[in-house]
Backbone and ligand atoms as CSV (ligand in chain L), in Angstrom:
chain,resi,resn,atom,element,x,y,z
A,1,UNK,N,N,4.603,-28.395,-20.612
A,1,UNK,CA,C,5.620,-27.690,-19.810
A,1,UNK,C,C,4.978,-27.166,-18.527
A,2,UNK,N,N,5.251,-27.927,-17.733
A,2,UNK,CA,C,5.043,-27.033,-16.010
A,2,UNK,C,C,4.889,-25.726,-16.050
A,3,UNK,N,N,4.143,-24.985,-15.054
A,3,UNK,CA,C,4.372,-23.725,-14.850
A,3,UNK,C,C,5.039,-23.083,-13.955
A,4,UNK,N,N,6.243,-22.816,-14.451
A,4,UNK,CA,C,7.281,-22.529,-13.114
A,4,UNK,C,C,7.493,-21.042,-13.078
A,5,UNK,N,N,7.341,-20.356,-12.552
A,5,UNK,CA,C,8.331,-19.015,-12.618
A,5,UNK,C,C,9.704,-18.967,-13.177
A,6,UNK,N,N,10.595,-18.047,-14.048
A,6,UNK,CA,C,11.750,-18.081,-14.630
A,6,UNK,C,C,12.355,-17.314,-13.285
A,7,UNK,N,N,13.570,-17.955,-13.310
A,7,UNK,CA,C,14.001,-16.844,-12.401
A,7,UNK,C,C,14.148,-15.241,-12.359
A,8,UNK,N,N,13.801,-14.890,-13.452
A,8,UNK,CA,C,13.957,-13.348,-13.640
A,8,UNK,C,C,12.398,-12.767,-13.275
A,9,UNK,N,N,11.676,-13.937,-12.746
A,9,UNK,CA,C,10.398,-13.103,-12.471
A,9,UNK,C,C,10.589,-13.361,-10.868
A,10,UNK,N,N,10.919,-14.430,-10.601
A,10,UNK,CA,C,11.179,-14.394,-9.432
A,10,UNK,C,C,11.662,-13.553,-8.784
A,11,UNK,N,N,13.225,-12.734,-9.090
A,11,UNK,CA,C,13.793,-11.768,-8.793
A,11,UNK,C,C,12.788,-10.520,-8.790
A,12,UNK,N,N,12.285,-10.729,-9.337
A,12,UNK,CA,C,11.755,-9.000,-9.825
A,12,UNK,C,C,10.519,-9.042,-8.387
A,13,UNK,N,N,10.122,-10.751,-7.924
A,13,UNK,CA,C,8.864,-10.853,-7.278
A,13,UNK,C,C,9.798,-10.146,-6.000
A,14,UNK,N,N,11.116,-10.947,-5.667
A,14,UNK,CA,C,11.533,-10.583,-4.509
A,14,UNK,C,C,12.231,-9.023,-4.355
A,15,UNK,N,N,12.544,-8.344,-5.142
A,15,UNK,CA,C,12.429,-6.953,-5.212
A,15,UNK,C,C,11.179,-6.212,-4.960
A,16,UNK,N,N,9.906,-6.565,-5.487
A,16,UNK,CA,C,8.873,-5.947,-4.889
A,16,UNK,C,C,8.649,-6.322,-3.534
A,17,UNK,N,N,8.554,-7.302,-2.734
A,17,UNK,CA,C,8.167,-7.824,-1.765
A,17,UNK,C,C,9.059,-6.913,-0.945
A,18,UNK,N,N,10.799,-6.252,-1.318
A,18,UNK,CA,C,11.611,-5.912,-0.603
A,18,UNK,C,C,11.125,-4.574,-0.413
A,19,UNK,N,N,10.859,-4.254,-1.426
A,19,UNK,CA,C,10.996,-2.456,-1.888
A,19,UNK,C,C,8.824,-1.867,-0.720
A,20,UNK,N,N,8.569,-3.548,-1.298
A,20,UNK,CA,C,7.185,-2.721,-0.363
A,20,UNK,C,C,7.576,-2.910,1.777
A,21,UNK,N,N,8.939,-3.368,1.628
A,21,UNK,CA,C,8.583,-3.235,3.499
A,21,UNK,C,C,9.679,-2.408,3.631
A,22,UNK,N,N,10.669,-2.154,2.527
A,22,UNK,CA,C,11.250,-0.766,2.647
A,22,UNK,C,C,10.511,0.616,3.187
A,23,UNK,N,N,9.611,0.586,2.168
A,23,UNK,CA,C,8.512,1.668,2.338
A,23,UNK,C,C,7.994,1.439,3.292
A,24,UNK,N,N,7.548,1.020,3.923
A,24,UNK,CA,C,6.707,0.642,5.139
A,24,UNK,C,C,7.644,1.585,6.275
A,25,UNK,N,N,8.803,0.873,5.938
A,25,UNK,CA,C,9.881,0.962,7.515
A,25,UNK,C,C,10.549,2.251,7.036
A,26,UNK,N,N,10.734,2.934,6.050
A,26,UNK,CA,C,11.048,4.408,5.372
A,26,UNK,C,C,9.930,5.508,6.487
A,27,UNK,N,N,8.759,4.861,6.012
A,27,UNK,CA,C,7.817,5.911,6.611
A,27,UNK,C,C,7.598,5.792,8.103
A,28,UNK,N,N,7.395,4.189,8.079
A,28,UNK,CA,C,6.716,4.297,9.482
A,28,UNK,C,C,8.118,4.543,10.810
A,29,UNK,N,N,9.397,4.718,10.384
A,29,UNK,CA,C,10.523,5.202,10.880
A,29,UNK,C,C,10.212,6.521,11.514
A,30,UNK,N,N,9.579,7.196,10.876
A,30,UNK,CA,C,9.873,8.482,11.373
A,30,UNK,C,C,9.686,8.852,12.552
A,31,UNK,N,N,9.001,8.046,13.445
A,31,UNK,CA,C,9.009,8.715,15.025
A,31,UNK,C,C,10.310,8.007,15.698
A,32,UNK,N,N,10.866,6.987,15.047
A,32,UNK,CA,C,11.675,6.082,15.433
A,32,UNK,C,C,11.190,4.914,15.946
A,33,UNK,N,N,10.147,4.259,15.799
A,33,UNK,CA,C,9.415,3.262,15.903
A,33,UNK,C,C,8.865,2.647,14.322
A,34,UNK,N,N,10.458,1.679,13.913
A,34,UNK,CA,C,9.735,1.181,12.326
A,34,UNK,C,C,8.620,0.053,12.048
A,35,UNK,N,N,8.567,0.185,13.231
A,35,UNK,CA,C,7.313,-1.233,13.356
A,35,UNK,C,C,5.604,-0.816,12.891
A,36,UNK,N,N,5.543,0.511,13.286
A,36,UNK,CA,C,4.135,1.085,13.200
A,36,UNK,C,C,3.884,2.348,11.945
A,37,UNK,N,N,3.228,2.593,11.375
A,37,UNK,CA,C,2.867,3.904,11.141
A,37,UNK,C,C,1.825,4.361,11.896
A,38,UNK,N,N,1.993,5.664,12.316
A,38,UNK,CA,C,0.989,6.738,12.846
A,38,UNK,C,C,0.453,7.137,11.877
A,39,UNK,N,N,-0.673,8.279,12.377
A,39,UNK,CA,C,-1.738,8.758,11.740
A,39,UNK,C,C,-1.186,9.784,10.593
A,40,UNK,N,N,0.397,10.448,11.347
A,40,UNK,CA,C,0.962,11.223,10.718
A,40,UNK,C,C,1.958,11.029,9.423
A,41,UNK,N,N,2.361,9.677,9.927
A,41,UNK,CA,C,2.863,9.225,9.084
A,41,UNK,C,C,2.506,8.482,7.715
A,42,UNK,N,N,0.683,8.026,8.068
A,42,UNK,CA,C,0.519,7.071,6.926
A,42,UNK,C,C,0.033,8.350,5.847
A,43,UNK,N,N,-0.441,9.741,6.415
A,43,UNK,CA,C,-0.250,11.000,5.657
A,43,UNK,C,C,0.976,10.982,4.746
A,44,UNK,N,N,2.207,11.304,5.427
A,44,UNK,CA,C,2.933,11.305,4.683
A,44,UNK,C,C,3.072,10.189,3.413
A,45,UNK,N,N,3.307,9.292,3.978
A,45,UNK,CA,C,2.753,7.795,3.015
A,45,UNK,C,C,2.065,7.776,2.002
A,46,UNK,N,N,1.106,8.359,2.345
A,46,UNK,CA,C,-0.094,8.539,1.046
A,46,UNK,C,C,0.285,9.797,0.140
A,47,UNK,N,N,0.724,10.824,0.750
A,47,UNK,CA,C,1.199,11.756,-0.295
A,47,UNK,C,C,2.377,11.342,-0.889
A,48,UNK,N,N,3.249,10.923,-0.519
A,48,UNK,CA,C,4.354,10.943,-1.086
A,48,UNK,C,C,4.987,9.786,-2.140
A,49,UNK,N,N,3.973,8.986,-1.628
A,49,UNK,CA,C,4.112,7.537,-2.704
A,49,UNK,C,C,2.720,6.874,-3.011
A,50,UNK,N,N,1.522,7.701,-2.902
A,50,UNK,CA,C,0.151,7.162,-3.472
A,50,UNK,C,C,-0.450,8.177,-4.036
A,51,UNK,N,N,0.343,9.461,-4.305
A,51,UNK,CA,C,0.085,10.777,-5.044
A,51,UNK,C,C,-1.127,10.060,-6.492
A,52,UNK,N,N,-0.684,9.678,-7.000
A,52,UNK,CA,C,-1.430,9.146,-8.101
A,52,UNK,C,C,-2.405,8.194,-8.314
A,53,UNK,N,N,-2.395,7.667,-7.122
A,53,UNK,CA,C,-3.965,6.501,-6.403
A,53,UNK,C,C,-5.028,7.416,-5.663
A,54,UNK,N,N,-4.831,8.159,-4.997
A,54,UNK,CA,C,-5.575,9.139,-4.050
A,54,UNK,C,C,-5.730,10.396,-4.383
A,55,UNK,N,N,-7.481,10.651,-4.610
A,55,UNK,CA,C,-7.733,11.477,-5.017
A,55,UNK,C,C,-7.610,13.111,-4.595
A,56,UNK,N,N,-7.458,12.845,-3.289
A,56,UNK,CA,C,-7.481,14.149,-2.510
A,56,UNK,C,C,-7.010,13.342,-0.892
A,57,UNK,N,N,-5.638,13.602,-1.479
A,57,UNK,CA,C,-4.169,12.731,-0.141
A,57,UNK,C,C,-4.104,13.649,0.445
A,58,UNK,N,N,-4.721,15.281,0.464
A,58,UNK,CA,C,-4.450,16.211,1.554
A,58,UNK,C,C,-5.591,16.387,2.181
A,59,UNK,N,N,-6.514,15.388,2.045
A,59,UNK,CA,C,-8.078,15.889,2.410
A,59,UNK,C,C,-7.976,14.648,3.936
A,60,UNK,N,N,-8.274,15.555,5.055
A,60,UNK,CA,C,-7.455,14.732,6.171
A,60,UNK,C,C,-9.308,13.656,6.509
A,61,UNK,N,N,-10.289,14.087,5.921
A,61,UNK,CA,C,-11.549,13.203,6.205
A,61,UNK,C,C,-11.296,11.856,5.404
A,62,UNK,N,N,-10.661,11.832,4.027
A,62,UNK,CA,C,-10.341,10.639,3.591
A,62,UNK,C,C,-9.042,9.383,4.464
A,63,UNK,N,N,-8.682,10.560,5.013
A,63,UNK,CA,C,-7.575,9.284,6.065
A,63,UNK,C,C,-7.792,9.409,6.945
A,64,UNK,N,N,-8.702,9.527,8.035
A,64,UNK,CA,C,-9.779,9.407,8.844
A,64,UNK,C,C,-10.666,8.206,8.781
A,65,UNK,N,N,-11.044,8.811,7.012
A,65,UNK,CA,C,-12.054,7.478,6.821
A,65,UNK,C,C,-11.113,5.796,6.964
A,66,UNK,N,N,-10.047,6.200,6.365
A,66,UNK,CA,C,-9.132,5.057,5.584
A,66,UNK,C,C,-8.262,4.491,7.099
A,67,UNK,N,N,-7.829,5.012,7.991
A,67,UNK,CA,C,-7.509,4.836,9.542
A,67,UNK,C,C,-8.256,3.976,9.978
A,68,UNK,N,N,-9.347,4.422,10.283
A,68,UNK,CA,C,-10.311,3.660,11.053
A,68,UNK,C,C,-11.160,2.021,10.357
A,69,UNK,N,N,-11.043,2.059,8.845
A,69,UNK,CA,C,-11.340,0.729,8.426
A,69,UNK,C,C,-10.204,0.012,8.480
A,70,UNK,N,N,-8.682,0.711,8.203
A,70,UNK,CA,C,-7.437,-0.765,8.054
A,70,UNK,C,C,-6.963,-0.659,9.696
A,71,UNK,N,N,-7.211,0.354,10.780
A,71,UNK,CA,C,-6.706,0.031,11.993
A,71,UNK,C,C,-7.357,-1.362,12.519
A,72,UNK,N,N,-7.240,-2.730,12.026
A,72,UNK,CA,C,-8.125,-3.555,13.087
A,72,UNK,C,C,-8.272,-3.567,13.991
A,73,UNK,N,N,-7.216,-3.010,14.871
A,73,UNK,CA,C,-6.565,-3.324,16.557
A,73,UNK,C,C,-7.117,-2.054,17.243
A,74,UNK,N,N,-7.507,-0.903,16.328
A,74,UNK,CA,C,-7.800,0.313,17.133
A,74,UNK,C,C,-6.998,1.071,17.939
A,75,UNK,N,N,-5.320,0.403,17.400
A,75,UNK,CA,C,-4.716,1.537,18.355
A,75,UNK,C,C,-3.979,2.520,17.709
A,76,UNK,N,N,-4.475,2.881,17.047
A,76,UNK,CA,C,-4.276,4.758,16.085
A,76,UNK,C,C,-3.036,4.103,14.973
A,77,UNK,N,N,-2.803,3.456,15.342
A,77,UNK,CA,C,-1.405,3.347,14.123
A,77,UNK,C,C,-1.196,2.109,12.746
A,78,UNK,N,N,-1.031,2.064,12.077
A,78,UNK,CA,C,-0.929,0.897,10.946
A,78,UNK,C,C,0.484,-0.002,11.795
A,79,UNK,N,N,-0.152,-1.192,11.596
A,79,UNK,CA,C,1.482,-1.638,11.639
A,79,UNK,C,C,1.432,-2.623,10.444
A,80,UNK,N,N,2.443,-3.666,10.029
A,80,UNK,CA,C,2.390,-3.968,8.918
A,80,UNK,C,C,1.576,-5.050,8.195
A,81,UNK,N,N,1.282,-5.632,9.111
A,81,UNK,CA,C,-0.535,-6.125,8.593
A,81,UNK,C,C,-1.074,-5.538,7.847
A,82,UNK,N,N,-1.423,-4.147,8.453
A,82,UNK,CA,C,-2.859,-3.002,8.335
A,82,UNK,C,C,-2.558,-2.898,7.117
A,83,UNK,N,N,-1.045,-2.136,7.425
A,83,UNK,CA,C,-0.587,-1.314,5.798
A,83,UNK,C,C,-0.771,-2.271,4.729
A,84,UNK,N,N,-0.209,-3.737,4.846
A,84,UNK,CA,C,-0.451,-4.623,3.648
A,84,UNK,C,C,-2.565,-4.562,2.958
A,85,UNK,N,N,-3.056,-4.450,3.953
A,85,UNK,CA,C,-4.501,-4.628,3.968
A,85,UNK,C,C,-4.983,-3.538,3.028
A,86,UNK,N,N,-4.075,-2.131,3.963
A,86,UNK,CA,C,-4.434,-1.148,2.397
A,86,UNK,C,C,-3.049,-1.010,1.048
A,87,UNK,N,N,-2.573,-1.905,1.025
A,87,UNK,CA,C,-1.774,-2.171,0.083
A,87,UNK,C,C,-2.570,-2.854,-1.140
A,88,UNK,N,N,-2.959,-4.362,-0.614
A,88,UNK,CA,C,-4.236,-5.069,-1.166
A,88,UNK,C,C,-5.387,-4.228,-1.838
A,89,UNK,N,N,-6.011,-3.386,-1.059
A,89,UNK,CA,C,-7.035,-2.521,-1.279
A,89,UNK,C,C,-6.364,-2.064,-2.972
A,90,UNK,N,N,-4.977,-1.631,-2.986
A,90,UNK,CA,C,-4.959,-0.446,-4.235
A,90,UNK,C,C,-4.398,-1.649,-5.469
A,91,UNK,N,N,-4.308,-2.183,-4.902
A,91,UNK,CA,C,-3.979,-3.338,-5.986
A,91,UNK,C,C,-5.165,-4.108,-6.401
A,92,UNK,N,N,-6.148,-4.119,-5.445
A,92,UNK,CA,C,-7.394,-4.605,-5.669
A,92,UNK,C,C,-8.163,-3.652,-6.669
A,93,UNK,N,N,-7.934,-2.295,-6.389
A,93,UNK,CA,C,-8.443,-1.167,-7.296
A,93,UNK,C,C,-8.061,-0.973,-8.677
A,94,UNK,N,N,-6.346,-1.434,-8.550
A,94,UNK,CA,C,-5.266,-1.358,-9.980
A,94,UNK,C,C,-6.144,-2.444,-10.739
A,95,UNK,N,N,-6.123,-3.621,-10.185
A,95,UNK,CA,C,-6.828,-5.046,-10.806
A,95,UNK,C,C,-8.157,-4.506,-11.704
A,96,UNK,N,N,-9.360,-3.945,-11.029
A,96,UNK,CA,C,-9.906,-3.915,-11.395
A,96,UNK,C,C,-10.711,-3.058,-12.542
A,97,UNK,N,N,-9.397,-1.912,-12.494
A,97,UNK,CA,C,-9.311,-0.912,-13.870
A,97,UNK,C,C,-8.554,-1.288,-14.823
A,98,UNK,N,N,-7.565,-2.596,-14.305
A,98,UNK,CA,C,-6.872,-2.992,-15.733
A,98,UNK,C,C,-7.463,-4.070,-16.247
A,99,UNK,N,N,-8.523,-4.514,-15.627
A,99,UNK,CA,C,-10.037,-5.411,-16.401
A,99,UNK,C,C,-10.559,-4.684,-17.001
A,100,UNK,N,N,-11.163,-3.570,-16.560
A,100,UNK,CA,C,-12.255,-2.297,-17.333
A,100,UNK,C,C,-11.285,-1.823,-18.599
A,101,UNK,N,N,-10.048,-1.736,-18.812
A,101,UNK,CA,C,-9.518,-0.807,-19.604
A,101,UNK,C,C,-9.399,-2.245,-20.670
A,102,UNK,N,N,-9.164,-3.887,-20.204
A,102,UNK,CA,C,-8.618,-4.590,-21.121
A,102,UNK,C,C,-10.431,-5.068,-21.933
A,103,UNK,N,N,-11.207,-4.938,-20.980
A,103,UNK,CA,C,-12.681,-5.027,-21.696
A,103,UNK,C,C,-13.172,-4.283,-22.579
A,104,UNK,N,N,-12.610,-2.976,-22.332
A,104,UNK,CA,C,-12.671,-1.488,-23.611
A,104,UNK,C,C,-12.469,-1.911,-24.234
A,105,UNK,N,N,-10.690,-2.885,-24.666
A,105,UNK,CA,C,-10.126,-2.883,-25.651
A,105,UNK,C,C,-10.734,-3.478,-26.722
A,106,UNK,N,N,-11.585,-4.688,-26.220
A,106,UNK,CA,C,-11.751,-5.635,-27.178
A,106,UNK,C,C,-13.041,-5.360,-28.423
L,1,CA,CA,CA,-3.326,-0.802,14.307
């Protein structure tokens, strides 16, 4: 049997894909420019929907640090490249604790 996707995973793929540039354009809206997030905004961003990935989302040296590695372009703001780049990053992080936790198991 081929390996196809069922359509009910499909759906669920294109709901995430939707729901992550929702968020994007939710936050990075707020100056009225949904194309970018600012410095202020990817704050908000991180507190308000990475509360539980980030250890200290009010500690303004960690998004300082985190600015300046996903800005490639250097011009102060995420746009949706960047943000995917640190999107990747926490999924890259999720990945690699749900290896460590499935290696515990065994
Ligand atoms: Ca940028």
């Amino acid at each position: 049997v081929a390996k196809l996707s069922n359509p009910t995973e499909t759906e669920v793929n294109r709901r995430c894909i939707k729901s992550l540039i929702a968020v994007f354009q939710k936050h990075a809206g707020r100056d009225g420019n949904n194309s970018k997030l600012s410095k202020a905004e990817s704050l908000i961003f991180m507190n308000t929907e990475l509360g539980a990935f980030t250890k200290n989302p009010k500690d303004c040296g960690v998004l300082d640090h985190m600015m300046k590695k996903l800005d490639l372009n250097s011009d102060g703001q995420l746009d949706f490249q960047e943000f995917l780049n640190l999107i990747g990053g926490l999924v890259i992080a999720c990945h690699e604790s749900f290896l460590k936790s499935v290696s515990c198991q065994k």
